[in-house]
N, C-alpha and C positions, 0 to 999 in steps of 0.2 A: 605728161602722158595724155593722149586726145581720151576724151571722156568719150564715155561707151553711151549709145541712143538710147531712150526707151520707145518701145513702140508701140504706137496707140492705134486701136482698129477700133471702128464706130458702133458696127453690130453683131459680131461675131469676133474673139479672140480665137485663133488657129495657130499655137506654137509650133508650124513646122510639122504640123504633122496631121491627120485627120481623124484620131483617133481621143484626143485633147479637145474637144469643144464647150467652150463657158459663154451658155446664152445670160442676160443679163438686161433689166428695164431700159425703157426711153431714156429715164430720169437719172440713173448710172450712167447710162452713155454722157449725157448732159455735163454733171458733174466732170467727170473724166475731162472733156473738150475744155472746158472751164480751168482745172488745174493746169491742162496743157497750155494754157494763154497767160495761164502766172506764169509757169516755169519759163516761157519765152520771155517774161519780162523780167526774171532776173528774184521775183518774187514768192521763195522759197515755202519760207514757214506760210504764207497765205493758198501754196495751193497744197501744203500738208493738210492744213484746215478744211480743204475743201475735200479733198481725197479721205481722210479721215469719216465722214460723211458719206461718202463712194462705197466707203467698207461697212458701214449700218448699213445701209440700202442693199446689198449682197455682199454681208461677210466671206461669203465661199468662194468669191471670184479673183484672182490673182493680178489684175491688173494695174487693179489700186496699191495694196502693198510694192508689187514693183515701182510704181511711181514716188512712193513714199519712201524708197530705199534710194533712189534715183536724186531724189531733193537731199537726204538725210548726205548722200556723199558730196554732195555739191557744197553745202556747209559743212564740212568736212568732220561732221558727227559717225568716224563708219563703225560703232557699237548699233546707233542705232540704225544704220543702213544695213548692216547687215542681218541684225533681227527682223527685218522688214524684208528684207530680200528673201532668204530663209523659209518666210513664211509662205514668197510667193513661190517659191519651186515646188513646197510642201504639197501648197494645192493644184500646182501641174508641174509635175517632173519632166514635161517637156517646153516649159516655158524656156526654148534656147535664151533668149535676149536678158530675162532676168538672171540668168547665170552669168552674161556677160556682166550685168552690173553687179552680179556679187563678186565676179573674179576681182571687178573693179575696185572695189571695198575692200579687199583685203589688201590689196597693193597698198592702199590708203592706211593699213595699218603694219604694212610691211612683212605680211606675213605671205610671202612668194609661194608656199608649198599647196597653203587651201585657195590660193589666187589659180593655181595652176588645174588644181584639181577642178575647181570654179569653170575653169575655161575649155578646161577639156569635156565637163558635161556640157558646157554650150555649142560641141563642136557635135556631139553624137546624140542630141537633141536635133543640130542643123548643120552638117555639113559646108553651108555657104554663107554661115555664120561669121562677117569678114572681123567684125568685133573683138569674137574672142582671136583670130587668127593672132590680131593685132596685140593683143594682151600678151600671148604667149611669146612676140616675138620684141616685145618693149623687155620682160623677163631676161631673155637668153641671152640678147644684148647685154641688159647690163649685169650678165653673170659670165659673161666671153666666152658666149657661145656662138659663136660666128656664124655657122654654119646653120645652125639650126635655127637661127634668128632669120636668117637671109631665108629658110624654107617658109616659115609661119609670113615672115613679109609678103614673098610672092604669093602665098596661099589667101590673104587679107586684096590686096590688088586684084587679083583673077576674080573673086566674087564679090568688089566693090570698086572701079575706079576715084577711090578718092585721095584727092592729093596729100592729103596730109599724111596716105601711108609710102606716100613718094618722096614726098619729103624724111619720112624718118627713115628709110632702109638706105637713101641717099646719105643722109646723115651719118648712119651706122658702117656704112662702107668709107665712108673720108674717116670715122675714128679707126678705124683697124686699118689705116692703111692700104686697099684697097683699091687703089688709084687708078688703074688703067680701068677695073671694071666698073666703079664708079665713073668716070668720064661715057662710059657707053650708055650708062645705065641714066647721067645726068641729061642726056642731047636726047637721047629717046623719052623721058619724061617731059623736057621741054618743047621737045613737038607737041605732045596731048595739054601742055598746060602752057601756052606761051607768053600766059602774061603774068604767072606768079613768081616774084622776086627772087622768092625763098630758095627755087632751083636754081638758079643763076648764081646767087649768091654760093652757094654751094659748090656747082661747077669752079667759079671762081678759085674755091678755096683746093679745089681738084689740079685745076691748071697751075697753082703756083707751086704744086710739088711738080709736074710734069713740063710744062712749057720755058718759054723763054722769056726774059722779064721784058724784053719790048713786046710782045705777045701781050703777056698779063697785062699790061699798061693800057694798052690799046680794048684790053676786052672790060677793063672797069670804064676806060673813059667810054666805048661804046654804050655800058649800062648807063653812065650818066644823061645821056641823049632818049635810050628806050624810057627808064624811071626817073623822070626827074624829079617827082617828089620824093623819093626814096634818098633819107638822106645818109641811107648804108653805105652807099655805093665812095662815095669820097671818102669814109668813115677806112670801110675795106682796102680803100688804096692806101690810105698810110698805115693802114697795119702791118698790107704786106713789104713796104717800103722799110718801116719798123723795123720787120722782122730780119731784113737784109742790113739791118744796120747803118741804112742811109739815112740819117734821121732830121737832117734837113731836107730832102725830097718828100718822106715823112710830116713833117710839121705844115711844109707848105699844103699840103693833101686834107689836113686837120682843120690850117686855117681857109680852105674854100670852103669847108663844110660849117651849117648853121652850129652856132654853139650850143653845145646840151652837156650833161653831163661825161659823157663819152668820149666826145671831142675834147674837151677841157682835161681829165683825167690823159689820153695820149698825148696830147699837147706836153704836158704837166713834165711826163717822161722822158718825150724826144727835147724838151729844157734842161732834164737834170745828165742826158748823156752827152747832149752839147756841151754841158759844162757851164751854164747860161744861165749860173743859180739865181739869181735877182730875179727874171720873168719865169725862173721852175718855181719861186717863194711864192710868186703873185698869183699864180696859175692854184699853187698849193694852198693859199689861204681865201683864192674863192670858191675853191670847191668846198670845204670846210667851214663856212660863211651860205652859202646855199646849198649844201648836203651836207647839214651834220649827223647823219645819222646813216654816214659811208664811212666805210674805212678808209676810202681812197685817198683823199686829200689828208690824211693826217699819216699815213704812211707815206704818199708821197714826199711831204715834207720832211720825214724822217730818212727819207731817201737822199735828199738832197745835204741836210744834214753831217746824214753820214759820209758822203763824196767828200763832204767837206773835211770831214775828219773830227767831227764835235760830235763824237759818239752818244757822249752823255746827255747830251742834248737831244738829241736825235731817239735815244730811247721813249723820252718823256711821251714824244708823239706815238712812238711805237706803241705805248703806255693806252695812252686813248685809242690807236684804231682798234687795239684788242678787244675792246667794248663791242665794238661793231664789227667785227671779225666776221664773215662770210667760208671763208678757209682758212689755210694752215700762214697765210700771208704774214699777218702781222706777227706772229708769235716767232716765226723761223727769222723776221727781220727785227726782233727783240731780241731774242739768247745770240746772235752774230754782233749787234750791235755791242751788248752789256761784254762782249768777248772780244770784239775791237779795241774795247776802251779800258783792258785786262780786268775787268771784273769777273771775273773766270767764277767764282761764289755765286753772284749773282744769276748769271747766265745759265748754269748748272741748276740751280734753282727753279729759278724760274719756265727752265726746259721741262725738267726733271715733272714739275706740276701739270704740264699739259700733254705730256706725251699720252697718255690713258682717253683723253681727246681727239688725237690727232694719230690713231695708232701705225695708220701707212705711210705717215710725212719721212722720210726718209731725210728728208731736208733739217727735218728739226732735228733726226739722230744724230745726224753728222755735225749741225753746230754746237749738240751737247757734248758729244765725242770730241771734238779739239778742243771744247771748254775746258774738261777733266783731263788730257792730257798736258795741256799748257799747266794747268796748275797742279800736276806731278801727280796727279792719281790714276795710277797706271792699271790698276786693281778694276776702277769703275771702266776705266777708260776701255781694257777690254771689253767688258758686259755688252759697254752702249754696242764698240766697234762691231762686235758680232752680230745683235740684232740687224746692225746698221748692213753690212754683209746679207744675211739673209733676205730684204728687204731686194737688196741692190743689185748682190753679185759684184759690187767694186772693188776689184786687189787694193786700194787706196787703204782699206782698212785690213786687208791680210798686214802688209807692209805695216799699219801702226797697233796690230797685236802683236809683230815681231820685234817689234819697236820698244812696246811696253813692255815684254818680258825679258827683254833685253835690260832693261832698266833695274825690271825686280831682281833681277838675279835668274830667271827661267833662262838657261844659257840653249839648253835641250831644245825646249819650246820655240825660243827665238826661233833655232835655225829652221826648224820645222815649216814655221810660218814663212820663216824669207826664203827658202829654197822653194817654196808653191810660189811667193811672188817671183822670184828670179826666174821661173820656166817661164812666167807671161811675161817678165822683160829683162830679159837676162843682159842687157847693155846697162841697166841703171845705176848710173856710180854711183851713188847714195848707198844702195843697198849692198854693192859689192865691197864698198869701204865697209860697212858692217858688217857682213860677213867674213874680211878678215882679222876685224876686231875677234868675233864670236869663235871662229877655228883660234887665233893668239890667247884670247880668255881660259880654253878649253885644252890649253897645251901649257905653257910657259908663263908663268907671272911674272918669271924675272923680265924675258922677253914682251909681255905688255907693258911694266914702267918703262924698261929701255926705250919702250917705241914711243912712250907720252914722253919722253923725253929730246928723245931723237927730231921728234915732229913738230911739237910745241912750247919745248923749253926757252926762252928771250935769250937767257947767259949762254957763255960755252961753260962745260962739265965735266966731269970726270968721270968719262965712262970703262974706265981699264976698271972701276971698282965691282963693275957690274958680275967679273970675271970670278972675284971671291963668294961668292956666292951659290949655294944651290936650291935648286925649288926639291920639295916644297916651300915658301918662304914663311917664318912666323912672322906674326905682329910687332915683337920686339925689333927682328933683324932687317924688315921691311922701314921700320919706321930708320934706323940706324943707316940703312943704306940709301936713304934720301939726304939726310945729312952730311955724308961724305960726296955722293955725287954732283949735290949743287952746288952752288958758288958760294964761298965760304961769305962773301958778304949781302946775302940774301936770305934774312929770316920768314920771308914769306911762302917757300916753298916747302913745303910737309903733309903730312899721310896723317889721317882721323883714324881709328883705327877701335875695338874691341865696344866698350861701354861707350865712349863719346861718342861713336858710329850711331850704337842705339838712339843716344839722348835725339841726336838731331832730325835722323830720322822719322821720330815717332811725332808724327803728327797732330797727338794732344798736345807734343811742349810747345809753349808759343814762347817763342823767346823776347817777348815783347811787352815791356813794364808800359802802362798806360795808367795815370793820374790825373783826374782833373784836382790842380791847386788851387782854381776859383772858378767863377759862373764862368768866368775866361779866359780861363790860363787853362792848353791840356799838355800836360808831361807826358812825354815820349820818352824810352831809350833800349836798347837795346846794342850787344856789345860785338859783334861779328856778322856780314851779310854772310849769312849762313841759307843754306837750304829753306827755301821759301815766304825766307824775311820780307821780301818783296810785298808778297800775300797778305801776307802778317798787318804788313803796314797799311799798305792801299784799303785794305777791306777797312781796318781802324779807322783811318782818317772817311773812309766814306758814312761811317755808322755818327761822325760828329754833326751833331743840329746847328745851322747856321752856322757856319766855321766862317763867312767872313766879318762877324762880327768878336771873332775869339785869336788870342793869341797860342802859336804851336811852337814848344819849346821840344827842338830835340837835343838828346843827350848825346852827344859822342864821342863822350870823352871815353879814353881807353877803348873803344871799336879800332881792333885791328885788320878792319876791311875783310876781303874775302870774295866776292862774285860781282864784277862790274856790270855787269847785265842787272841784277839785281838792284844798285846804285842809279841806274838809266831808268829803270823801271819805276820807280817812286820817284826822280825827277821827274817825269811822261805826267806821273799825275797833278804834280805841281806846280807844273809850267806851260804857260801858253804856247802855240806851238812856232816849232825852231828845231834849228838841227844842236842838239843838246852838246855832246860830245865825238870825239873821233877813237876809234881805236884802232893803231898802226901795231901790226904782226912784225915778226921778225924776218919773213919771205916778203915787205913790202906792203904786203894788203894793208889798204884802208878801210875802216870799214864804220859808217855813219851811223851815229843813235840820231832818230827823230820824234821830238814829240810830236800828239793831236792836239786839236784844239780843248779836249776834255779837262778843262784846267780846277782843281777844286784850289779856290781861293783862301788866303787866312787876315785878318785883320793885319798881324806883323809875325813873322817866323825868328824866332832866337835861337842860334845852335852853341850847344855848349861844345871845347873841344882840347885839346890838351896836346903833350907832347906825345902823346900814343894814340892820336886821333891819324889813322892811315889807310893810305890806297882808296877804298871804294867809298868808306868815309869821307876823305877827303875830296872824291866826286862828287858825291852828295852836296858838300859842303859847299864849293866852289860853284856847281850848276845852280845853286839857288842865289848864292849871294850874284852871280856873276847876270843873271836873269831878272830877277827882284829887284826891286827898287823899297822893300820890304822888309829887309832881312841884316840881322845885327848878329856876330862872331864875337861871342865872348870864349873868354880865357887865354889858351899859352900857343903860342906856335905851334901846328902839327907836325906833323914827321917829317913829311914830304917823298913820298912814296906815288909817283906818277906812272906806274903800274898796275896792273891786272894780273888776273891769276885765271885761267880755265879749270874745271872743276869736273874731275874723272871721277867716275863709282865703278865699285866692285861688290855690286849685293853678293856675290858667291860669297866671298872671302867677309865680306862686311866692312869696305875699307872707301875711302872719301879721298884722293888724292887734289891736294891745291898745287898748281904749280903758275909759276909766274910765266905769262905767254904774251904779254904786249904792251905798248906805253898807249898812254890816254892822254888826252889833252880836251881841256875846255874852250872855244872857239881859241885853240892854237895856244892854250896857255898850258903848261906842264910844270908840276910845282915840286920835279924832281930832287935832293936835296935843297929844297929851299921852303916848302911847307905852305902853309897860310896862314898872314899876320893877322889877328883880330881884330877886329873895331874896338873892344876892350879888351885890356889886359886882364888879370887876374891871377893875383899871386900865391895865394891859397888852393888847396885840393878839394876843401869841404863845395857837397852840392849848395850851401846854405851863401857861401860866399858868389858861388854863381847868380842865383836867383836874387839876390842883394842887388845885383844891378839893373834888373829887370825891373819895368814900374810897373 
């Protein structure tokens, strides 16, 4: 905000009025001149000193306090500016000027209401008072009040040509948009001031919503010719290049300009969209080498980072620009990144801690919102989604609270939400596919299994069985009627149902044994990818200290598989990146798992496994020994179950449908009756004869 003047008169003080007169010594006047020649040199506390002195000499005179409230905001003490100021209106209630600097002092302590009150006594003290105009019109601005900002501007202008209030109400009409009356309002400013940058620059930024981009090209390289020490002018032309997404047109604009900070940070960018990581790394580690105490260059590099897909890596710097954090930058490119790299705990976390910081980032709700619902907390996930909503007004989040209650069982609720989404896009297949989910949930249970069956069952089935049946359906006859329908020789397809519904559901069970057997040995095992094992696992394995100094034994013997997504999902963590596995639908689709580069490394991986070691186990199994060069297979042949299951819920009814929907292959290996041979055998069942061969 432009600091507000104090005004110094030699022999007579007159605030505006003639009624207000403070005669006062030679020797006060003296003093007074004296503070004034500090304060022009920047030298605060020495001319409080002197002014302090001004006030023994004629305590009754209001001059000195103003100027002492005038230093006190400049060192941005405004307790005690404003006690100083206070004091000088005390002793002339029509000192306009000192009301401007008290207006000014409260802004300083952000208190807009007695800033206002402040400036409005400066106005009916002096009418052409351009100070407080200004004051009131920095206020409205930043409370959008458009209109009323743009009045107090013109009222500051009419009784002060000074450009700095040209420059701000210029400024204030490019933020609101404002564009055509800005552009009038910038050519007629630049007539009265034709050599100050700061209008042109401006205009600039007026014309590249309005003009043509041969236009704008022509009126920056013009500026380079009028200012050629201005080294914005190049600065501006790759931003707006930037912003057009040419980012080689861009960078070249960056590299004519001298190197500063600025330049190096855009450069930095238009390398990590090129794709150009090696000069975005160099660019990123000399800004972070000569500004470290920016966020720029350590985000940047987390930027590039993350392009690359080395999430976890990538956060580390996200890690440090949070230090230096400016805005909401670094912290919205941390919970997206720890959410990239499915640390979905983390991310939620770490979100969750800063939003009370950041209360308008809309950016951060929304990376915490898919945090929590990628990791199935449908419950949080609404809360954020709503806030996030309010904030926004984006259907993006209608659509994922109908999404969520969809999930919990709100069959009501769902529709609710997705029929407000479907009036704003009622073509979206996504949600029209759920919405005849939610009308089939709401009618027919028999006719919802028929249909998972119908659509995503691999086998052919016996659907005349569907016939014997009536809804309502129980637990028992539901469970019964999957058994007859599938193919009698696939024991992978079945209905969860009553109490085991609960167990897995409940989010305190963690189905997941974890043992350290020595400083370096940690035992794993768990017996079905079940509902959120994934989670389960990944966040374990991230809580181990130095893990590539330790060995990870997993158990999987007796794991009868269950959610191949799940199996993909802790491969991703513990593989370099590669296209992990394939999964082929029964209509054809293929459809690719890819890891990132986020790889959490182990000393050597041993998986125990048996002849009931199946399906998504045997994914597990196979992507690591098939990827590793690490990795040792003890025990008995596995099953050989080169299938996948898709995985329905029904919170109404509380039911868990697995049904087999596709074959998998590891870079084209399928280990359909034929399993996976071990590296050791093992002819025993006890855990004790497994770990026997471990050294």
């Amino acid at each position: 905000m432009k600091k507000l003047l104090i005004l110094f008169i030699t022999l007579l003080l007159v605030s505006c009025s003639t009624s207000n007169i403070e005669v006062y010594s030679n020797h006060y006047e003296e003093l007074i001149i004296a503070a004034s020649d500090l304060i022009d040199q920047g030298s605060f506390y020495e001319a409080i000193t002197v002014l302090e002195e001004a006030i023994k000499e004629s305590p009754e005179t209001s001059i000195a306090y103003n100027s002492i409230g005038f230093c006190y905001s400049e060192l941005e003490e405004y307790d005690q500016a404003i006690l100083m100021l206070n004091k000088a209106v005390e002793l002339n209630s029509e000192y306009s000027f000192a009301y401007s600097n008290l207006g000014n002092a409260y802004i300083g302590i952000s208190n807009e209401d007695e800033a206002i009150i402040a400036y409005d006594n400066a106005v009916k003290a002096d009418q052409t008072n351009s100070y407080a105009y200004y004051g009131l019109a920095i206020i409205n601005r930043d409370n959008n009040n458009y209109d009323q900002a743009i009045q107090n501007y013109d009222l500051a202008i009419k009784y002060s040509k000074d450009v700095d209030y040209y420059i701000s109400k210029l400024d204030c009409m490019v933020t609101f948009g404002e564009y055509i009356n800005a552009l009038t309002f910038s050519n007629e400013s630049i007539e009265i001031f034709s050599d100050n940058y700061e209008l042109y620059e401006l205009k600039g930024m007026v014309l590249e919503q309005l003009d043509k981009e041969d236009n704008i090209v022509s009126y920056y390289e013009d500026l380079e010719i009028q200012f050629p020490t201005e080294y914005n002018v190049s600065l501006n032309l790759g931003v707006y290049y930037f912003k057009l997404g040419q980012y080689q047109k861009a960078l070249d604009a960056f590299n004519s300009h001298s190197e500063n900070f600025d330049s190096l940070v855009w450069k930095g960018y238009c390398y990590q969209y090129l794709e150009n990581y090696t000069e975005g790394k160099k660019i990123a580690k000399k800004i972070m080498t000569n500004f470290p105490n920016s966020y720029e260059g350590y985000n940047l590099m987390g930027n590039i980072l993350g392009f690359e897909t080395d999430y976890l890596a990538a956060s580390t710097f996200y890690e440090e620009a949070l230090k230096f954090a400016e805005d909401d930058t670094p912290i919205v490119n941390l919970v997206a990144s720890y959410k990239n790299a499915q640390r979905y705990k983390l991310a939620i976390e770490k979100g969750l801690h800063f939003v009370d910081s950041y209360p308008q980032s809309y950016d951060l709700l929304y990376e915490i919102m898919l945090s929590q619902f990628y990791r199935n907390d449908y419950t949080d996930t609404i809360e954020t989604a709503t806030k996030y909503y309010d904030l926004t007004e984006d259907p993006e989040a209608i659509y994922l609270i109908a999404l969520c209650n969809y999930y919990n069982g709100n069959y009501q609720q769902a529709t609710v939400y997705l029929d407000n989404y479907l009036d704003i896009y009622p073509n979206d297949e996504s949600s029209l596919e759920l919405k005849e989910s939610l009308v089939t949930l709401s009618s027919s249970k028999l006719e919802t299994i028929e249909g998972y069956f119908n659509d995503n069952y691999l086998y052919s089935y016996n659907n005349i069985v569907f016939n014997e049946y009536d809804d309502p359906i129980s637990d028992y006859d539901v469970s019964t009627l999957i058994e007859q329908v599938k193919d009698q020789n696939d024991p992978y397809t079945f209905v969860i149902t009553d109490t085991d519904y609960d167990y897995i559901m409940d989010n305190s069970n963690n189905p997941l044994d974890i043992i350290s057997l020595s400083d370096n040995q940690i035992y794993m095992k768990f017996n079905r990818f079940d509902y959120n094992i994934d989670h389960h696992v990944i966040e374990a394995i991230d809580e181990i200290e130095s893990p590539d100094s330790k060995d990870l034994i997993l158990d999987l013997r007796d794991n009868t598989g269950g959610s191949t997504d799940s199996a993909n999902n802790i491969l991703n963590a513990l593989l370099p990146e590669l296209l992990i596995s394939q999964m082929i639908y029964k209509d054809g689709n293929v459809y690719p798992y890819y890891s990132d580069k986020s790889m959490i490394a182990f000393n050597h991986i041993y998986i125990l496994v048996n002849e009931n070691t199946v399906s998504a186990s045997e994914l597990l199994t196979l992507g690591l020994k098939t990827f590793l060069d690490n990795v040792t297979i003890i025990g008995q042949n596995t099953y050989g179950k080169g299938v996948g299951q898709d995985v329905f819920e029904d919170r109404m009814n509380k039911r868990i449908y697995y049904i087999v929907s596709h074959y998998w292959n590891v870079r084209e290996q399928n280990i359909s009756e034929v399993g996976i041979i071990p590296d050791i055998m093992i002819q025993g069942h006890e855990l004790k004869n497994y770990l026997n061969e471990i050294k």
